[in-house]
N, C-alpha and C positions, 0 to 999 in steps of 0.2 A: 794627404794630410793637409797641406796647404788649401784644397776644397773647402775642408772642414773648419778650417781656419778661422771664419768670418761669419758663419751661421753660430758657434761656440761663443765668440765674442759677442754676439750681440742677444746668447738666451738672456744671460741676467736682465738686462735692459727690457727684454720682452714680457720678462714674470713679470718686473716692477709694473711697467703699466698695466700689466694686467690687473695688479693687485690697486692700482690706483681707479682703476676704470670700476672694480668693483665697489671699493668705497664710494666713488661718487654715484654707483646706481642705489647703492643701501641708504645713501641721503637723501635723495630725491624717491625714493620711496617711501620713505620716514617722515618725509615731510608733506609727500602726497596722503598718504593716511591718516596724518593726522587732523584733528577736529578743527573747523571756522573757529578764528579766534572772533571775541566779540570787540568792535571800537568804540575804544573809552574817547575817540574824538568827535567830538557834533561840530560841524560844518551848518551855521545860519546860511542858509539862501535866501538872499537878498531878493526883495518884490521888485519885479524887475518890467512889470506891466506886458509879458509875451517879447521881451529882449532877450536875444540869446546871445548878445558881447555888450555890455557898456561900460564906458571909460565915462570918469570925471576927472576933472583937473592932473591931468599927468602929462610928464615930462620923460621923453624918451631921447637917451645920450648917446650917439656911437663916436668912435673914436674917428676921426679922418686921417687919409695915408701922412706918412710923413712928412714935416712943412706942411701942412692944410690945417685948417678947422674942425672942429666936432661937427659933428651930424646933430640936430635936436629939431626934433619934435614934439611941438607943445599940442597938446589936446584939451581944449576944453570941456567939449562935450562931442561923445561919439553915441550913437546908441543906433545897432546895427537888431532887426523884428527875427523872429524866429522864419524859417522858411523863406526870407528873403536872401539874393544874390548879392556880393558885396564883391567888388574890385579894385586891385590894387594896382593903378598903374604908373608908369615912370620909363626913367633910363632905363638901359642896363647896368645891372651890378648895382644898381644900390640900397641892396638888403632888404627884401620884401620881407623874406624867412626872419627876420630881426624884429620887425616891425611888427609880424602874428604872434611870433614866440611870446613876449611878455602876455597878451590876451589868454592865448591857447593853455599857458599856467598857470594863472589866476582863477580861471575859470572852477 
């Protein structure tokens, strides 16, 4: 009896997921079959002459450790050609991934 003990206590617990696992397969079915929605948003792409990043006039803020300074980077003008290599280099630790991020969202 004591065996049975602990497989009993934990059916309930095993229907429920089960019954959870099912709803989220009936959602993601439901929403796999359903139709392309169409976007009501237009996105202008800017004439960019065969650039695939350009920056004008921005200002990029990170915070500095505790007691220090911000981090800023001021850009004038960056304009990086479609198919060319571009690198980023410095210390260590000082936020490359920071530095693409705003680019890589804009974009």
């Amino acid at each position: 009896s004591i065996m049975l003990a602990y497989p009993f206590m934990t059916l309930p617990m095993s229907i429920l997921q089960c019954l959870y696992a099912r709803t989220s397969f009936t959602r993601i079915a439901s929403y796999l079959d359903s139709p392309e929605k169409v976007s009501y948003v237009s996105f202008e792409q800017p004439k960019t002459d065969g650039a695939a990043v350009e920056i004008k006039s921005t200002n990029l803020v990170w915070p500095g450790k505790t007691g220090t300074t911000n981090f800023r980077l001021n850009i004038y003008e960056l304009s990086i050609p479609k198919g060319s290599l571009c690198m980023v280099i410095g210390p260590v630790a000082v936020s490359y991934t920071h530095l693409t991020l705003p680019t890589i969202y804009s974009v």
